[in-house]
C-alpha positions in Angstrom: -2.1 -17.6 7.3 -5.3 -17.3 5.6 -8.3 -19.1 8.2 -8.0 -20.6 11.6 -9.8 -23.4 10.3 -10.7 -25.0 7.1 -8.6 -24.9 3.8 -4.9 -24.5 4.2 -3.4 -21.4 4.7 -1.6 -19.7 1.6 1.9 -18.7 2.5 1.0 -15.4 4.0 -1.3 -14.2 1.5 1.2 -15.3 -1.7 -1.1 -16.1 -4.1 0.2 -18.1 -7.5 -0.2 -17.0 -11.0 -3.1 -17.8 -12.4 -4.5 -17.4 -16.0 -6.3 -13.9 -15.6 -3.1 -12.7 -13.2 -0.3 -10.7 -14.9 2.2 -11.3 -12.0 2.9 -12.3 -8.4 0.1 -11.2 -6.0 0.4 -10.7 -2.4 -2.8 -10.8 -0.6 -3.6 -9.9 3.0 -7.4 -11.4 3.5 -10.2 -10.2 5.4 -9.8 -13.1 8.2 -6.2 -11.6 8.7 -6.8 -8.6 9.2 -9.7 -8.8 11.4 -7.2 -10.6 13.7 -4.5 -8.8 13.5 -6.4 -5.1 12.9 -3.4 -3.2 11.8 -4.1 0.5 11.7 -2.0 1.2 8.8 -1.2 -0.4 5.4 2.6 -0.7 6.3 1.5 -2.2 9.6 -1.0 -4.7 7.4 2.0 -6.0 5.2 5.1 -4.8 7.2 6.7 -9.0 7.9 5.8 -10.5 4.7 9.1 -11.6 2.2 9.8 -8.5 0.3 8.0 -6.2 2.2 8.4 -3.4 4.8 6.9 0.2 6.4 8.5 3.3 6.7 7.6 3.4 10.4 7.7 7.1 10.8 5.3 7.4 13.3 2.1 5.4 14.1 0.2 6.8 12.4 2.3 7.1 9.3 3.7 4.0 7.7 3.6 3.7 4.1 4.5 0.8 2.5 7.8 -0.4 1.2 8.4 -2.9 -2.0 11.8 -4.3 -2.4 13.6 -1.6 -0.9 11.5 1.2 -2.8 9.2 3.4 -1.6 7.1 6.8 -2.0 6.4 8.0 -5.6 7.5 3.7 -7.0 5.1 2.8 -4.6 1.4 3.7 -5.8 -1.6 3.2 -3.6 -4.7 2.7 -5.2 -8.5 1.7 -4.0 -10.6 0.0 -5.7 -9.0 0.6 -8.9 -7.8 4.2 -8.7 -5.5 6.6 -6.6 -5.8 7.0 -3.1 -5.0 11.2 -4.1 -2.8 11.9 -0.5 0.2 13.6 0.0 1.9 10.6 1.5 4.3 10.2 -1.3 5.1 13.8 -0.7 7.0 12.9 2.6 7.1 9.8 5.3 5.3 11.6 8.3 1.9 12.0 5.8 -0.4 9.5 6.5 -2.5 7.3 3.9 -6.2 8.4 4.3 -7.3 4.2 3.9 -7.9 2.1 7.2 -7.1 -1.6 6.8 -10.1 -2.3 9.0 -12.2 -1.5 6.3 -10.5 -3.7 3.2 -11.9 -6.8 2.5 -8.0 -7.8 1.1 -5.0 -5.8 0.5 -3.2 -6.7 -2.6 0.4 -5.9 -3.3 0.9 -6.4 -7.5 4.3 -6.6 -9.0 5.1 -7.2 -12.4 3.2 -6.0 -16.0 0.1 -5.8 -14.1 1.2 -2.7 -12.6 0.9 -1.1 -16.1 -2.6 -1.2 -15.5 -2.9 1.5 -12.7 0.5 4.0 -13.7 4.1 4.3 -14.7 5.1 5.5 -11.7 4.4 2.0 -9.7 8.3 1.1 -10.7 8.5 -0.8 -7.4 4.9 -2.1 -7.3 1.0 -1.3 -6.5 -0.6 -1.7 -3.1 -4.6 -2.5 -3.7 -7.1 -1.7 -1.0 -10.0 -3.8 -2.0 -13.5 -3.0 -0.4 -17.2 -3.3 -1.0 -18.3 0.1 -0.7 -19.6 -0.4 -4.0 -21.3 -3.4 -3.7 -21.4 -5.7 -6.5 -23.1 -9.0 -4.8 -26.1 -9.3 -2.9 -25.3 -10.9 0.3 -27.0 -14.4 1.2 -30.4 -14.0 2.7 -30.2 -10.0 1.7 -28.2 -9.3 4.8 -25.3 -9.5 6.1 -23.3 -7.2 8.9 -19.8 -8.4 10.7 -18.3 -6.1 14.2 -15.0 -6.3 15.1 -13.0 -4.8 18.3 -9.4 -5.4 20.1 -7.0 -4.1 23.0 -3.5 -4.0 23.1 -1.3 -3.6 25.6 1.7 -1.9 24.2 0.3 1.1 23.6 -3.5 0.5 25.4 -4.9 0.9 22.1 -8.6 0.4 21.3 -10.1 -0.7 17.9 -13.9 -1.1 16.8 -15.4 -1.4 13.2 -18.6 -2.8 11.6 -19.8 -2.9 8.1 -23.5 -3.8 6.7 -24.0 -4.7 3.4 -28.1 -5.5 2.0 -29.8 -5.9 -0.8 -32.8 -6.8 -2.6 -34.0 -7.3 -6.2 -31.0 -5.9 -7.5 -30.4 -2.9 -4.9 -27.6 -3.0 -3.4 -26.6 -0.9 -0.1 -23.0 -0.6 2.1 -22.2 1.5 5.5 -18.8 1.0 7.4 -17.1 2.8 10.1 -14.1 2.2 12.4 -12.3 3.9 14.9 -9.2 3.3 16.5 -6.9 4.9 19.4 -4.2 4.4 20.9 -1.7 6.1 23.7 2.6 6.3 23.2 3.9 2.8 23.1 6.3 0.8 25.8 9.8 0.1 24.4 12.1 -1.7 26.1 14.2 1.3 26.7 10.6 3.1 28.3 7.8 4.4 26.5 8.4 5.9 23.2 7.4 10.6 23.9 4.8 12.0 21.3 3.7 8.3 19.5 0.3 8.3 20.2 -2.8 7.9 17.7 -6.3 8.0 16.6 -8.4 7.4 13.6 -12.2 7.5 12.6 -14.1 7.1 9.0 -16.8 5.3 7.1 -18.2 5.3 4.0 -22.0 4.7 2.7 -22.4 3.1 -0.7 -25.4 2.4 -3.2 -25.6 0.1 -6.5 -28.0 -1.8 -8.6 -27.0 -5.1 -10.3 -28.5 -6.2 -13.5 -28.5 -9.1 -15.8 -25.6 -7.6 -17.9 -23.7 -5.9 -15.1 -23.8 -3.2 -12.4 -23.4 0.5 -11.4 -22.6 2.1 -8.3 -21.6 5.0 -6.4 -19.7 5.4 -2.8 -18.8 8.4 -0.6 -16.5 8.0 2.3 -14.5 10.1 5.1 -11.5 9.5 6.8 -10.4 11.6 9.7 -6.8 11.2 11.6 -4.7 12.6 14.4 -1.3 11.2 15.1 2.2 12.3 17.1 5.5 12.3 15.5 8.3 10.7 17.7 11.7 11.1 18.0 14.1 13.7 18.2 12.8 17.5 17.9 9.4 16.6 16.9 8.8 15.0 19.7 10.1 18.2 21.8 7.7 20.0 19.6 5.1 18.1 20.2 4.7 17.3 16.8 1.3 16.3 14.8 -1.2 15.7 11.9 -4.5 16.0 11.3 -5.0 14.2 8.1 -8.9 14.4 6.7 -10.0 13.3 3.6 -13.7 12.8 1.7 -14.1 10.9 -1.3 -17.0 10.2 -3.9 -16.4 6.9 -6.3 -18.6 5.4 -9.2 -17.7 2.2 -11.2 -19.3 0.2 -13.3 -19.6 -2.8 -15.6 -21.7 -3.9 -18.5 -20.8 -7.5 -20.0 -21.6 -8.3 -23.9 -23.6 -11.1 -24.6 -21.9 -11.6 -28.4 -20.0 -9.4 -30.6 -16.0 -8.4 -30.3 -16.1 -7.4 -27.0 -17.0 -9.4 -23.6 -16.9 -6.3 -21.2 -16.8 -2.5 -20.4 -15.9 -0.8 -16.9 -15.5 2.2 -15.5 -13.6 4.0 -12.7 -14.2 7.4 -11.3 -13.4 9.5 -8.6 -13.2 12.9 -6.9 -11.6 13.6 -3.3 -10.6 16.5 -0.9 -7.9 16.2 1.3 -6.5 18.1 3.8 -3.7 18.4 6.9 -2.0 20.6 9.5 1.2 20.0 10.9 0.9 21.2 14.4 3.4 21.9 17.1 5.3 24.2 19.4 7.8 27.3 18.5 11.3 25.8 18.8 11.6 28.4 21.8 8.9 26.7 23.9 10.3 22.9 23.1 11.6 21.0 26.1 11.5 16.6 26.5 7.9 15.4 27.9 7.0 12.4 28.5 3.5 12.4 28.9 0.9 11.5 26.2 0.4 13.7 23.9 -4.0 13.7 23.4 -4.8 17.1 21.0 -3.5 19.6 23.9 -4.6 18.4 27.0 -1.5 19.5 29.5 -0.3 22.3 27.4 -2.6 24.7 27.3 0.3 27.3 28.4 2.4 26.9 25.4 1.9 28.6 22.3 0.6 26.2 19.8 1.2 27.0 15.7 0.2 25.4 12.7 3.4 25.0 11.3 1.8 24.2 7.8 -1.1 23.2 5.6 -1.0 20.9 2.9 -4.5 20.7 0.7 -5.0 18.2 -2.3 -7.5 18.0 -4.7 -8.1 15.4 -7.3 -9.9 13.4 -10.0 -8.9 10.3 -11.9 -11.4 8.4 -14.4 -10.1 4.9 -15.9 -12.1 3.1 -18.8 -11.1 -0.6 -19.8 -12.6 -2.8 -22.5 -11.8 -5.8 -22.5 -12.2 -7.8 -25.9 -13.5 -11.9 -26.5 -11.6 -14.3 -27.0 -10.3 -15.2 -30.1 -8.9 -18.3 -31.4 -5.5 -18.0 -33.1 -3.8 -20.8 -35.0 -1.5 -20.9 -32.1 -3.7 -20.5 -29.2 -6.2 -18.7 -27.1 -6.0 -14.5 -27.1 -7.6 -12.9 -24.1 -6.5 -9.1 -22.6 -7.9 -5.7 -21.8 -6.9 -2.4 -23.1 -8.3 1.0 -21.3 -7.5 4.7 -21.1 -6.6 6.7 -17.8 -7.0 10.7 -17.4 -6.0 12.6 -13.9 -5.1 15.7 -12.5 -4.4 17.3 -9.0 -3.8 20.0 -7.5 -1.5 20.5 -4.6 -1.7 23.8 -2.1 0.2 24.4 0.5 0.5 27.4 3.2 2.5 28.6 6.3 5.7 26.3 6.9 4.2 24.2 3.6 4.3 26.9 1.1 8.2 27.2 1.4 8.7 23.7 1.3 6.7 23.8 -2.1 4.7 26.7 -4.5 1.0 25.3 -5.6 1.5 22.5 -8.3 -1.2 21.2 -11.1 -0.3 17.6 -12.1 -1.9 16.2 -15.6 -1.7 12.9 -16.4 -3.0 11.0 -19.4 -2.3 7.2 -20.9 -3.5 4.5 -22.8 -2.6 1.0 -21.9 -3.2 -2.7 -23.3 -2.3 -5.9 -21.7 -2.7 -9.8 -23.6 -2.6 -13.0 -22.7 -1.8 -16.4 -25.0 -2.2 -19.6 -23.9 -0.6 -22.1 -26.2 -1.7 -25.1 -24.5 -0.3 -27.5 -22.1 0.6 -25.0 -19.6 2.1 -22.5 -21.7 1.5 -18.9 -21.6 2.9 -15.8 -22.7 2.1 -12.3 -21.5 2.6 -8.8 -22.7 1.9 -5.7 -21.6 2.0 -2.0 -22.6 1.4 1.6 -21.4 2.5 5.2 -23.0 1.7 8.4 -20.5 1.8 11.7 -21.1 2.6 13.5 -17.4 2.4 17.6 -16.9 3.7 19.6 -13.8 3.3 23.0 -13.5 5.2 24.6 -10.4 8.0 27.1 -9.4 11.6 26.4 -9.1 14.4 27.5 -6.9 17.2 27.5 -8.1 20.2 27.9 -4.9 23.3 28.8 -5.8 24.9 25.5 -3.8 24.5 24.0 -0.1 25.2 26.6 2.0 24.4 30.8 1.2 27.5 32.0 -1.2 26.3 35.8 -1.1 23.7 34.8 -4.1 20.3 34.9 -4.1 18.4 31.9 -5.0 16.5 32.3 -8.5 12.3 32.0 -8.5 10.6 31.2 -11.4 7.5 29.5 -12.8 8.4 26.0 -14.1 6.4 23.9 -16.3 8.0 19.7 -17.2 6.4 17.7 -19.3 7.2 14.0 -19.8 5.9 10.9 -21.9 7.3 7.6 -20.5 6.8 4.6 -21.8 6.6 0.9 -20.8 6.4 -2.5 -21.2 6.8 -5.9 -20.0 6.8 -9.3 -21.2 6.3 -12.6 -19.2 6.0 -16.3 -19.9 4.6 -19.0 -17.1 4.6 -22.7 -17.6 2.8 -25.2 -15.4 5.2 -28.0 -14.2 4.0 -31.5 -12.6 3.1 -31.4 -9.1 1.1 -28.3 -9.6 4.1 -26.1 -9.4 4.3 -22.6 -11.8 7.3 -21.4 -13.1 7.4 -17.5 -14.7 10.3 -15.0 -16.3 9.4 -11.8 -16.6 11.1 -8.9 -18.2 9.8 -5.4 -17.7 11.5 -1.6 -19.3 9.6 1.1 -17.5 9.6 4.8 -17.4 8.6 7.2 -14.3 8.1 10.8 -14.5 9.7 13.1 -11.4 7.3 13.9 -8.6 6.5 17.6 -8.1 8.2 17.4 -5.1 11.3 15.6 -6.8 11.3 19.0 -9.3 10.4 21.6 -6.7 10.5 21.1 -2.9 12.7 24.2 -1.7 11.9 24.5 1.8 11.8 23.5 5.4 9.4 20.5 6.3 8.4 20.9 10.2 7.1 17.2 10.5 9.4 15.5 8.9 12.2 17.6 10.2 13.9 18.5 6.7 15.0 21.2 4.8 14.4 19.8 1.0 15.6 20.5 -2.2 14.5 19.7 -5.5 16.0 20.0 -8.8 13.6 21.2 -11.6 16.2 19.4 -14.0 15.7 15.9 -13.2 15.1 13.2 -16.0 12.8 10.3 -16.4 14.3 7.8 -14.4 13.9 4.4 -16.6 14.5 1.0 -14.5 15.2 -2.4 -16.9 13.9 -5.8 -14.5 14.0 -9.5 -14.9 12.4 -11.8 -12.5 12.3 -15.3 -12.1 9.5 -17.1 -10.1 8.3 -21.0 -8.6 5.0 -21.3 -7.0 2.9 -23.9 -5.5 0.0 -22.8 -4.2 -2.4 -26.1 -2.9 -1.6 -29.2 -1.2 0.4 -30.1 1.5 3.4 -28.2 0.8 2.9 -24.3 -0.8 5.8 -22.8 -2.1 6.6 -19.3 -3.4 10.3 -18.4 -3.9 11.3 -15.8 -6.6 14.4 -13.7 -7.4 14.9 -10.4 -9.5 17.7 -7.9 -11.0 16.2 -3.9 -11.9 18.7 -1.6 -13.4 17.7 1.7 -12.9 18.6 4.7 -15.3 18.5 7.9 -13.3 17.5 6.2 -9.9 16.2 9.3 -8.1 16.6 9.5 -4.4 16.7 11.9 -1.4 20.4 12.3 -0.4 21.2 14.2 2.8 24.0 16.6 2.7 25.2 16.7 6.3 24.4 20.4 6.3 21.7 22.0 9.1 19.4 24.5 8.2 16.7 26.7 9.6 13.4 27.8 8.3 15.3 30.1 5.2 18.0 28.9 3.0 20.0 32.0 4.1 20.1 29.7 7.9 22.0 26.7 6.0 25.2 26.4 7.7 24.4 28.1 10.7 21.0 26.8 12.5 20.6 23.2 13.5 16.6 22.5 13.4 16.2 21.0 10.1 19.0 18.1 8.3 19.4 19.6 4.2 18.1 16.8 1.7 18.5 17.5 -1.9 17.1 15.0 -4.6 19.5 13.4 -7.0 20.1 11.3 -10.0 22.2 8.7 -10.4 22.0 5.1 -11.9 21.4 2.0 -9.5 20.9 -1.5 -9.6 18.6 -3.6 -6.7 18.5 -7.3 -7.0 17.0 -9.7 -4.2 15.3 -13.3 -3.2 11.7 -13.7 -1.6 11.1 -17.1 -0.5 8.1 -18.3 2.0 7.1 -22.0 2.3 4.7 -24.1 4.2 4.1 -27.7 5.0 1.0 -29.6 6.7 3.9 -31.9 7.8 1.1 -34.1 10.2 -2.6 -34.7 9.8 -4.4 -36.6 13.1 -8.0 -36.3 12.6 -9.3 -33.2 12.1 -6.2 -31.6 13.0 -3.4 -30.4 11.3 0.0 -29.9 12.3 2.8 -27.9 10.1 6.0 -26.0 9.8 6.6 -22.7 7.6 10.0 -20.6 7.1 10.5 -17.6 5.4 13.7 -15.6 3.7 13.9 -12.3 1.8 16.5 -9.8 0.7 17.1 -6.6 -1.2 20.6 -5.8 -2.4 20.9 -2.0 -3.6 23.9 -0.2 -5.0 24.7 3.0 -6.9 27.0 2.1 -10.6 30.0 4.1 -8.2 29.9 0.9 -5.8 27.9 2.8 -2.9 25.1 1.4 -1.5 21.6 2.9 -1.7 20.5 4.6 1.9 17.6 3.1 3.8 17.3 -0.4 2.6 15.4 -3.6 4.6 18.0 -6.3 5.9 18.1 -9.7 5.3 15.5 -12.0 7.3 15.3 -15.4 7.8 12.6 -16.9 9.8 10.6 -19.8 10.2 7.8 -21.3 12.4 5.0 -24.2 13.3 1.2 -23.8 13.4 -2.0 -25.8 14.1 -5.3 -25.7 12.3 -8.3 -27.7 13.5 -11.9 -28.2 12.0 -13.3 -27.7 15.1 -12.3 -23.7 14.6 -9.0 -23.9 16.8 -5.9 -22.5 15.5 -2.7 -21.9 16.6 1.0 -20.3 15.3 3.9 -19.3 16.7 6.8 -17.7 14.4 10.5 -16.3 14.8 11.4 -14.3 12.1 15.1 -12.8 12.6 16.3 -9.5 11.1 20.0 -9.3 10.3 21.9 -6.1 11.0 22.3 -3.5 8.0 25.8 -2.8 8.0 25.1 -1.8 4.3 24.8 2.1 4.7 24.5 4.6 2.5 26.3 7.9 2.8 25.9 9.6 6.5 23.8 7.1 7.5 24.6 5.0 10.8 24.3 1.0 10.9 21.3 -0.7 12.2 21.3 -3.8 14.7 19.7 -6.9 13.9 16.7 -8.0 16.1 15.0 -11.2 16.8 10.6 -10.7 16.4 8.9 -13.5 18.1 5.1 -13.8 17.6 2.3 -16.2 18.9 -1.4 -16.9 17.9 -4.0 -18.6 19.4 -7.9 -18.1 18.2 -11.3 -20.1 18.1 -13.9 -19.9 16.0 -17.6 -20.3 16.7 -19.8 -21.7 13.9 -23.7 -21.2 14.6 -27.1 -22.6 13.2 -28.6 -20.7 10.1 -31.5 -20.2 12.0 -29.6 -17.9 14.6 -28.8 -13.9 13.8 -25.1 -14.6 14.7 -23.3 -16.8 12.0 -20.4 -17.0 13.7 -17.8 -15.6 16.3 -14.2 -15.8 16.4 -12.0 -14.8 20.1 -8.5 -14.9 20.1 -5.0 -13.2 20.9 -1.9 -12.2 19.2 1.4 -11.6 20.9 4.2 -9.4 19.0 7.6 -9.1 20.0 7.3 -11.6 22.7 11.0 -11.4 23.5 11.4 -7.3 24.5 13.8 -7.0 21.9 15.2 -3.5 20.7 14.0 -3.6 17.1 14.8 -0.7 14.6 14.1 -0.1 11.3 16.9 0.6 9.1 14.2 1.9 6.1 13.1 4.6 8.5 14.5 8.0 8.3 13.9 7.7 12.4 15.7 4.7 13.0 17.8 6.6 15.2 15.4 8.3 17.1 12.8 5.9 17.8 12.3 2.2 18.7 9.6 0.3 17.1 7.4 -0.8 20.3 8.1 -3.4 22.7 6.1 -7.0 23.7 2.5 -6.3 22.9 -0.3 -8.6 23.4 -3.3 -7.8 21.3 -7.0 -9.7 22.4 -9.5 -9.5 19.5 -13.0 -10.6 19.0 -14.9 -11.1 15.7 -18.7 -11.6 14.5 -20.3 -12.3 11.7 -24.2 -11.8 11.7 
């Protein structure tokens, strides 16, 4: 739902086509997530049709598109890389709050050729004003926002100011947020708890023509891993990043080009994994806050993982220019990165220091032929460098032979494309086929991981011999986006050519590849190639079904799948279930609003090798806000109270994505009470 009062709501955040769009665009708005005031971007987007959260802990839950996740999943903000390590492995956090996004976007399709190769399954788009590019009505403008929840007795504050005058613009946020180990049905869940603080300060001026800006923000994090040993270890991160951005954007009056923008960045990032020896584990139930209760235990940094990087895009995007046949209008732009990854302690055997260069030129069109026809083509061609070192183990367990060392350098030059045609149909419905051929290059860690990984509990292995992996995709889409009834419903087939994944072995390891076979701490992983095909349905719908005055009264439902096989008939590990759900909501222009929602997750008896089946679950949810409009001539514009209920029923919900479905339960009835103002 989009507002508690006013226009209708747009299917969760589906958003249709439209002329300047390359693809299907999920959208989590501001009003959303000030009421719901997720803490994570998994936690933002986690219920919507074709869309899940790794769920690792907390504090860590990464996105997941479709069944794919980690390197096919890129996070960017505002136009470029996010530059974590999340990618690297599901108990690394990503350094963005939600609190401070003005919308989350979640792109599919060509338009993902805009931002990287590697966004096979999709781009997730943190969109802020930290570079302002509008001066806000009357020169100022501020909004707070705070809640409580009961599940884990959770606190969350965060403001924002945004001013300007004669052209100067200026932007300060901050948020914090904390919260204790959450209440499961089965008791509360050992070693869950977490906290976050950042901000950012930003500066631009606006001219006639365009604008320029610059932004520097912080993000500081310190979360528990649950479940299993790292929970007896007391397990942790301390995730900090700071980040400088500029952009900017000068529009042509005449001549062959309309516009020219720019995207730049530079960021530091930085985390410990924290815990006990294995010798001084034992089960406690007690929060977990820093070290408060253990100061008797020895306490290790287990490892260090340190990023830097850089990233500068450049777009220009050309008139308009009347063909015989119809209308041309599209972009093209060039892209140049690099970072550098350093790890130390535990870290450094899981992976040697890597420099990643990337460097790619993309172009994307639009023609519209009239009466609602339009075609769409995109393009990108990448050139992708890792340096590293490789192991090279002589099999699963120690033979006698040593394992071979030596400096490794890949390079790679995918390519990719996509093509796309939409058609508006009466009623205001939009139909779209899209075919897409792209190429991803293996992650660093895909090449060169050979080591244990404390946090996530996992003794990896890379293979410095992998292939591009190349994924063919054809997707067929019906939208309706205004009026009574809104509709989005698509379906989609992706071949994949070299799928890489993370297959465990059944083997236990220690610390050293010589333990393998013998100790029990960490479970052996070793990435693979082998060719997979994923098809699926999304489908959400709503439907002001009554109207009594100023009131309205609806329905909504909701249905999503993703199918995924390996060409040898076995089924991809770790993939969402079906869900079906559905609900009713009310929406009044005096500023009341109201929803409650079922949305049921079938069991995954669909398992990949060594992995167990997951039970299906049943996630009821309620809503119930008001909203407050004042005067003008007031310093409050308005305020908005209301509170959220979340797994009203108790039930045992588990997530059959997460690698610790086993070990953990997702958290049990929460009730969440928010408030809202706008000044």
């Amino acid at each position: 739902m989009d507002r508690p009062a006013g226009p209708p709501p747009d299917l969760n955040g589906v958003l249709p086509v439209a002329a300047d769009v390359f693809a299907p665009v999920t959208v989590a708005p501001r009003d959303e997530i000030t009421r719901n005031q997720p803490s994570t971007l998994g936690g933002a987007l986690r219920d919507r049709p074709g869309l899940s959260g790794t769920t690792f802990a907390p504090g860590a839950d990464r996105p997941i598109i479709r069944g794919l996740e980690g390197q096919r999943v890129q996070i960017i903000e505002n136009g470029l890389g996010v530059h974590d390590v999340s990618a690297l492995g599901e108990d690394h956090a990503v350094p963005v709050s939600p609190l401070s996004a003005d919308q989350i976007e979640v792109i599919r399709g060509p338009a993902t050729l805009r931002y990287g190769s590697s966004a096979i399954g999709g781009v997730v788009s943190v969109e802020n004003d930290r570079i302002p590019q509008f001066e806000p009505p009357g020169g100022f403008s501020a909004e707070a926002i705070a809640g409580l929840s009961s599940v884990d007795r959770g606190r969350t504050a965060a403001a924002r100011i945004d001013a300007g005058q004669n052209g100067f613009l200026f932007h300060a946020d901050g948020f914090a947020t904390r919260a204790g180990n959450y209440d499961t049905p089965d008791g509360r869940q050992a070693n869950s708890s977490a906290r976050s603080t950042g901000g950012s300060v930003g500066f631009s001026k606006v001219f006639e023509q365009g604008y320029v800006g610059l932004s520097y923000s912080r993000f500081d994090s310190f979360y528990h891993i649950p479940g299993g040993e790292q929970a007896e270890l007391n397990s942790r991160l301390d995730p900090e990043q700071d980040k400088i951005q500029a952009q900017g954007e000068y529009r042509f009056t005449d001549g062959p080009f309309s516009a020219v923008r720019f995207w730049v960045n530079a960021s530091r990032y930085k985390h410990r994994e924290l815990g006990f020896e294995e010798e001084h584990a034992h089960e406690d139930d007690h929060d977990h806050d820093h070290d408060h209760g253990h100061e008797a235990r020895e306490d290790v940094v287990h490892g260090v993982f340190k990023k830097r990087a850089a990233e500068t895009r450049i777009e220009l995007q050309h008139a308009p220019a009347a063909l015989s046949f119809g209308s041309l209008t599209g972009a093209f732009g060039v892209q140049a990165g690099r970072g550098k990854l350093k790890t130390s302690g535990e870290g450094a055997g899981l992976i040697a220091p890597t420099d990643t260069k990337t460097i790619a030129a993309y172009v994307f069109e639009q023609i519209d032929f009239g009466n609602g026809l339009k075609f769409q083509a995109a393009g990108r061609i990448e050139h992708v460098g890792v340096d590293g070192a490789a192991t090279i183990y002589p099999g699963l367990v120690p033979d006698g032979t040593d394992p071979v060392n030596r400096n490794a350098q890949r390079s790679f030059t995918p390519t990719s494309g996509s093509l796309g045609l939409l058609q508006d149909l009466p009623l205001g419905f939009v139909a779209s086929f899209t075919g897409q051929y792209v190429e991803r290059a293996p992650s660093g860690l895909e090449l060169f991981s050979r080591g244990s990984h404390h946090a996530a509990g996992l003794f990896e292995i890379g293979d410095p011999n992998l292939k591009l992996e190349k994924a063919k995709s054809l997707e067929l889409g019906l939208k309706r986006a205004e009026g009574p009834l809104r509709l989005d419903a698509s379906a989609y087939h992706t071949w994949f050519d070299g799928f890489i994944y993370r297959r465990l072995t059944g083997v236990k390891c220690g610390h050293e590849f010589d333990e393998c076979g013998e100790e029990d701490e960490f479970d052996q992983s070793v990435y693979s190639q082998k060719n997979a095909r994923f098809y699926g349905v999304e489908l959400a719908v709503q439907f002001d079904a009554v109207t009594l005055g100023r009131n309205v009264f609806g329905v909504e439902g909701q249905y999503d799948f993703t199918r995924a096989k390996f060409t040898d008939g076995t089924n991809v590990p770790r993939i969402p279930p079906h869900r079906l759900g559905g609900g009713l909501f009310w929406r009044s222009q005096d500023g009341f609003f109201a929803r409650v929602a079922l949305l049921h997750a079938f069991a995954q008896n669909r398992t990949g090798d060594r992995e167990t089946r997951t039970s299906g679950y049943d996630n009821l949810k309620a809503e119930f806000s008001y909203t407050r409009e004042f005067d003008r001539r007031t310093k409050i514009s308005s305020v908005t109270v209301g509170v959220l209920g979340d797994n009203l029923l108790d039930e045992r919900m588990r997530n059959s994505a997460s690698f610790k479905k086993d070990e953990i339960l997702l958290p049990g009835a929460n009730v969440r009470a928010f408030v809202r103002a706008r000044f």
